[in-house]
PAMINU-348473 format. One record per residue (C-alpha): y, z, x; residue number from 1. Coordinates in pm, 1 decimal, m for minus. Layout:
PAMINU-348473
+----------+----------+----------+-----+
|       py |       pz |       px |  nr |
+----------+----------+----------+-----+
|        Y |        Z |        X | NUM |
...
+----------+----------+----------+-----+
//
This chain:
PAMINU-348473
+----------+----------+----------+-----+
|       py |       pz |       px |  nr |
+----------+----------+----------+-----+
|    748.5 |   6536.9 |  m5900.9 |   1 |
|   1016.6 |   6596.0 |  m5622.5 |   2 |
|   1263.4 |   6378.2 |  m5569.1 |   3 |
|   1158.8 |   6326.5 |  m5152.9 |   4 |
|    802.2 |   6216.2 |  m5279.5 |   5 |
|    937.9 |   5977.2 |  m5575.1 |   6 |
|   1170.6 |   5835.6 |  m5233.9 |   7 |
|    843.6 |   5809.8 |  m5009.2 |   8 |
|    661.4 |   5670.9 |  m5318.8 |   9 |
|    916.7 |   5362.7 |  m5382.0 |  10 |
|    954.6 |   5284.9 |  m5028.1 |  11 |
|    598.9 |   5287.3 |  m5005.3 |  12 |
|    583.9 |   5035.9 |  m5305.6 |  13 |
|    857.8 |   4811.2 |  m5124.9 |  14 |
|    721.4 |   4808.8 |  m4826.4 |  15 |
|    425.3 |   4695.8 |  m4973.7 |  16 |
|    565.8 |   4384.1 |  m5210.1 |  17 |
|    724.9 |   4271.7 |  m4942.5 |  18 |
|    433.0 |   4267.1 |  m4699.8 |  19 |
|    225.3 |   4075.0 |  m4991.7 |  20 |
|    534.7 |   3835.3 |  m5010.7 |  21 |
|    515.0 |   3745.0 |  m4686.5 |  22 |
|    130.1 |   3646.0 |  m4662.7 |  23 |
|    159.6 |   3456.5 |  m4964.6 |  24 |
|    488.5 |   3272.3 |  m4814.1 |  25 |
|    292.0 |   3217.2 |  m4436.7 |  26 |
|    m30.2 |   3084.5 |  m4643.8 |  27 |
|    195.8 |   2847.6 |  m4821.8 |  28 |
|    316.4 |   2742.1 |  m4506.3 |  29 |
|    m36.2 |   2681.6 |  m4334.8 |  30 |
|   m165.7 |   2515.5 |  m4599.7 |  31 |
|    133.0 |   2233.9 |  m4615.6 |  32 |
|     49.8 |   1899.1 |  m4457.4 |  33 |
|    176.7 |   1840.8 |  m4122.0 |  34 |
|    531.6 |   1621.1 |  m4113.6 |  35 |
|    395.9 |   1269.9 |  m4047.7 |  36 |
|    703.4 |   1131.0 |  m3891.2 |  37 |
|    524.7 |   1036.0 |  m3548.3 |  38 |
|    325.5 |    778.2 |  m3768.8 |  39 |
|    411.5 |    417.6 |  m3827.2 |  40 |
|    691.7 |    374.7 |  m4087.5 |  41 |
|    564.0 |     20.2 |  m4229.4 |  42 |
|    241.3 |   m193.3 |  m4203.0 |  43 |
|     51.6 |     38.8 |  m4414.1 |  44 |
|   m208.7 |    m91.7 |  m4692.8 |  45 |
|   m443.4 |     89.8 |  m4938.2 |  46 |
|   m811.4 |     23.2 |  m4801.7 |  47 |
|   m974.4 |    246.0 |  m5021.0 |  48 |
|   m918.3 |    400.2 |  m5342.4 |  49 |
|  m1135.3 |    725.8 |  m5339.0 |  50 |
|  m1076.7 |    795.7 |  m5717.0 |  51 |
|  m1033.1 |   1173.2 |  m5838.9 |  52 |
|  m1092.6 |   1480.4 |  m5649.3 |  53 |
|   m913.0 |   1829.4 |  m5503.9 |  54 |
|   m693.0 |   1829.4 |  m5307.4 |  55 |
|   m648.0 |   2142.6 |  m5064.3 |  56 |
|   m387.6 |   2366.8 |  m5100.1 |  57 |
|   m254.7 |   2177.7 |  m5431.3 |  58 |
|   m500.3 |   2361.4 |  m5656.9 |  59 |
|   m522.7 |   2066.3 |  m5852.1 |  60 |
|   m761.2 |   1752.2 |  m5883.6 |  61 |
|   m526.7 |   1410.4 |  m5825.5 |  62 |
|   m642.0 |   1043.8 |  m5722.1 |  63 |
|   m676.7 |   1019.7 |  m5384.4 |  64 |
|   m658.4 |    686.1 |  m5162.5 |  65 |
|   m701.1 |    598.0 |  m4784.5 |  66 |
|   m446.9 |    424.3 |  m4635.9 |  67 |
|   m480.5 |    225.2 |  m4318.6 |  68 |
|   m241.1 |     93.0 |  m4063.1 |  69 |
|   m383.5 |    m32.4 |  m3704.3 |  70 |
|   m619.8 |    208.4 |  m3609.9 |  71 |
|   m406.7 |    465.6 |  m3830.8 |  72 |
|   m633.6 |    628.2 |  m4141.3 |  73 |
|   m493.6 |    881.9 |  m4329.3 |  74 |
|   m548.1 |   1025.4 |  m4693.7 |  75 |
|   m301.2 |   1059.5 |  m4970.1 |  76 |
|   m289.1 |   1169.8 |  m5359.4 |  77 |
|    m63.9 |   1048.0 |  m5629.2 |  78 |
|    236.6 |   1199.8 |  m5717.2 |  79 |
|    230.6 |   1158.9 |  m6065.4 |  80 |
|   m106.6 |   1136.6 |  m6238.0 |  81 |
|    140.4 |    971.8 |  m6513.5 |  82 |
|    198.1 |    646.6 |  m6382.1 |  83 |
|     19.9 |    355.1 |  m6258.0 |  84 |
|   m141.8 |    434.8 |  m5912.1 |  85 |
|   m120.4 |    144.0 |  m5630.8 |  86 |
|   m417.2 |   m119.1 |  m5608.1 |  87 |
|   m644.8 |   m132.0 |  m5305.9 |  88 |
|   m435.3 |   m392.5 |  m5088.4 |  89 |
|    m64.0 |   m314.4 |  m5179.0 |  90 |
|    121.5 |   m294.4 |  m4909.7 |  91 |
|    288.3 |     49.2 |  m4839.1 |  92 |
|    560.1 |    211.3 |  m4633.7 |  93 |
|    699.7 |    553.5 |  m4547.7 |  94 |
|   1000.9 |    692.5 |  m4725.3 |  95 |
|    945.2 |   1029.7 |  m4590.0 |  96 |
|    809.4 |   1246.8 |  m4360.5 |  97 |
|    517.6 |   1261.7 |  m4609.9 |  98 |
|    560.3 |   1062.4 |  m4892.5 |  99 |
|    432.1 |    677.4 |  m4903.7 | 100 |
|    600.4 |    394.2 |  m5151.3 | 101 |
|    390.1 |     74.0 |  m5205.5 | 102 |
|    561.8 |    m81.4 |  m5489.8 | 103 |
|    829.5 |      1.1 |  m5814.1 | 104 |
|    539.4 |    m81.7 |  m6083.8 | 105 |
|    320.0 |    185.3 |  m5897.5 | 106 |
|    421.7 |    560.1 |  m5871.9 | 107 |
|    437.9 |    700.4 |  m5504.2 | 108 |
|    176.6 |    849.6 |  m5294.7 | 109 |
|    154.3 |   1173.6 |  m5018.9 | 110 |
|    m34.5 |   1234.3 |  m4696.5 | 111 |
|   m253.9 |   1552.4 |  m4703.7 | 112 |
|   m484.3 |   1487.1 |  m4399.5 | 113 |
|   m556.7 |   1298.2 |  m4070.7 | 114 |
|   m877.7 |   1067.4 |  m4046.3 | 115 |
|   m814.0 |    915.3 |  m3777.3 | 116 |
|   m540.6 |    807.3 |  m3474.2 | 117 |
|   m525.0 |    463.8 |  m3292.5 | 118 |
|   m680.1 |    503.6 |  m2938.9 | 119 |
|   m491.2 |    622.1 |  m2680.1 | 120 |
|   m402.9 |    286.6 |  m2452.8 | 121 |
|   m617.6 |    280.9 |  m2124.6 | 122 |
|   m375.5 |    241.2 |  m1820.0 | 123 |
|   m437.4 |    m87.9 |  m1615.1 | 124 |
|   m694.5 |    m48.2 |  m1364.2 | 125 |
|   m490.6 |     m9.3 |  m1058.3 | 126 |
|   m529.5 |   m319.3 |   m805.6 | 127 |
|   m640.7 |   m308.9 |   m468.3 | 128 |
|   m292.7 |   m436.1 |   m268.4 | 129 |
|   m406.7 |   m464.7 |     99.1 | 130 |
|    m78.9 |   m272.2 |    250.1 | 131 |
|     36.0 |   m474.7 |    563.8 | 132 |
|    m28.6 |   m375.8 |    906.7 | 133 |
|    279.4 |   m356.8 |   1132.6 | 134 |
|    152.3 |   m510.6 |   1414.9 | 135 |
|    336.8 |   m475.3 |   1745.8 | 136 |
|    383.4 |   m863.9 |   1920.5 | 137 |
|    382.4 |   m817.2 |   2311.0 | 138 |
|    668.0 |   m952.5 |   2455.4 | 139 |
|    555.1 |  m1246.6 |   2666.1 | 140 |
|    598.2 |  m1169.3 |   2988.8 | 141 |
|    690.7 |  m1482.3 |   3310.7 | 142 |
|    398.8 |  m1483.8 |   3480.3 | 143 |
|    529.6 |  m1790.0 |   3654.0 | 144 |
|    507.8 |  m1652.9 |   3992.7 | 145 |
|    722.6 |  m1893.7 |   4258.2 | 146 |
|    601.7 |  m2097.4 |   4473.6 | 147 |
|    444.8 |  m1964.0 |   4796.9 | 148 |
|    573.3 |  m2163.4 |   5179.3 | 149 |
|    305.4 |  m2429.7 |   5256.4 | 150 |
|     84.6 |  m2244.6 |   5474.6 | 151 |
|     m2.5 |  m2422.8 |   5776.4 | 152 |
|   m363.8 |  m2494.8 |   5900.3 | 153 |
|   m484.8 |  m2320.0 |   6196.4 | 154 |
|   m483.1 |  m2639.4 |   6381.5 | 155 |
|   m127.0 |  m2721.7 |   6332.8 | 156 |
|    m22.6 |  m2366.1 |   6424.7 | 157 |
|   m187.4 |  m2432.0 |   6787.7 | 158 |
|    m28.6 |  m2778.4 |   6817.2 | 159 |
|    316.6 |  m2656.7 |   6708.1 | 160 |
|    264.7 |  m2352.5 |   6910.8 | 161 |
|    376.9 |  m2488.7 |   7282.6 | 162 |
|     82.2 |  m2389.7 |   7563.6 | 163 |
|    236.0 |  m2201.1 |   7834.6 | 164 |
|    134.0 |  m2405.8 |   8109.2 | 165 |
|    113.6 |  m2224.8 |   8440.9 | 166 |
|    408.0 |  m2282.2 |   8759.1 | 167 |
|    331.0 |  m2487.3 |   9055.5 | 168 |
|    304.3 |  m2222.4 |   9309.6 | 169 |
|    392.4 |  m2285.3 |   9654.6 | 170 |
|    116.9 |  m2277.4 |   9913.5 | 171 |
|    129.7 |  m1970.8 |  10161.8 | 172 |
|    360.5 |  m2044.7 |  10475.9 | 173 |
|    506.4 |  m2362.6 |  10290.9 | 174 |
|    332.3 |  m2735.3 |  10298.3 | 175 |
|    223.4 |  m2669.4 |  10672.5 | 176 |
|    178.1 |  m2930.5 |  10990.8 | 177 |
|   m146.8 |  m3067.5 |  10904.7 | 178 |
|    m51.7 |  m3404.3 |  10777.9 | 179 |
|    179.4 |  m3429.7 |  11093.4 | 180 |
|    m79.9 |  m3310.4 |  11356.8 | 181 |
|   m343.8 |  m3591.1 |  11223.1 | 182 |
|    m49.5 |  m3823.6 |  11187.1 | 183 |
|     19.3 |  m3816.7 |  11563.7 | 184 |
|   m364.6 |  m3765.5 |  11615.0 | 185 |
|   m444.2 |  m4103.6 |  11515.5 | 186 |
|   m119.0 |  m4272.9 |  11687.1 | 187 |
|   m235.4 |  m4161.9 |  11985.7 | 188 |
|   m595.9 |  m4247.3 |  11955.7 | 189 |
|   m449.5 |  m4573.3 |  11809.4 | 190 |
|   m212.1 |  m4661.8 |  12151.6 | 191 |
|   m507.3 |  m4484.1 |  12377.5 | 192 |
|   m740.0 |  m4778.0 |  12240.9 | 193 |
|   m433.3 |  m5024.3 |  12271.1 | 194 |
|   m430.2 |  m4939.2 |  12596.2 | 195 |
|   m773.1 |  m4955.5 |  12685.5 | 196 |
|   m830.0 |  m5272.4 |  12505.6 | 197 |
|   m545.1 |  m5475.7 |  12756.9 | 198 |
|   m720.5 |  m5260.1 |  13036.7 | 199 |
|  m1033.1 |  m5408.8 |  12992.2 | 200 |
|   m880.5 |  m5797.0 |  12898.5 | 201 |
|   m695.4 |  m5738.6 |  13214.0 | 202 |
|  m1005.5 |  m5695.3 |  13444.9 | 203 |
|  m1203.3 |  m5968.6 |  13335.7 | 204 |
+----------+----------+----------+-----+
//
């Protein structure tokens, strides 16, 4: 065999391993648990003990227990099937991102899978707050008007108001003789009787 197709053939052959490696190395890496470092650290207690059984991805069969912490469930497996495992009710807490401690006579515990998540808190029901209404105050205006003049009546108008009362004219060609002329009318008839009166006295 040439030496350019013993090259091609190694290459080929390193190439390959290393392709293998690499889906072996990404499975590995799916497979791991999730860090748990968003859960609480303490408060936790073993509610259940779920006794033997796989556990995926481990290839092996371990105890298993669920472990519970306010609406928190999650599922773990002992550590080392060697030592004692915790009782249902000890009281655990986190050490690690994955890894559980619940007391020194009992070996330690790790998560391998989400049950279940507390509840997501509901946000307060907003509250109906009656916004205030700017309302605009009229100025208040002086509608005091001032006093109007006393108004006289009618009647006290035309007795205030002097009458224009018309001149004495003179008579035409001034007061005339009249009074005169029957003035010395009557003297005259008066001395004419006189007269006639001792006339007749006389005769008799």
């Amino acid at each position: 065999m040439s030496k350019p197709k013993l090259r091609a053939i190694i290459i080929f052959i390193t190439l390959l391993g290393v392709s293998l490696s690499s889906l072996f190395i990404t499975g590995k890496i799916i497979a791991a648990p999730p860090a748990q470092s968003d859960t609480p650290v303490h408060g936790w207690n073993v509610c259940e003990d779920l006794g033997m059984g796989a556990i995926p991805g481990l290839g092996d069969t371990r105890q298993r227990f669920r472990l519970c912490n306010s609406g928190w469930e999650i599922l773990t497996y002992c550590l080392d099937p060697g030592e004692a495992p915790p009782t249902v009710g000890a009281m655990c807490s986190r050490v690690s991102e994955d890894v559980y401690w619940c007391s020194d006579a009992a070996q330690q515990i790790r998560f391998y899978e989400m049950v279940q998540t507390p509840a997501p808190e509901q946000p307060p029901a907003p509250t109906h707050t009656p916004t205030p209404t700017v309302t605009s105050t009229p100025t208040p205006t002086n509608t005091t008007q001032p006093p109007s003049p006393p108004q006289e009546s009618e009647e006290e108008e035309e007795e205030a108001a002097p009458t224009a009362q018309p001149a004495p004219r003179p008579q035409p060609g001034g007061p005339g003789n009249l009074g005169y002329l029957l003035a010395a009318g009557f003297t005259v008839l008066g001395g004419g009787g006189f007269t006639f009166y001792r006339l007749a006295i006389k005769r008799k």
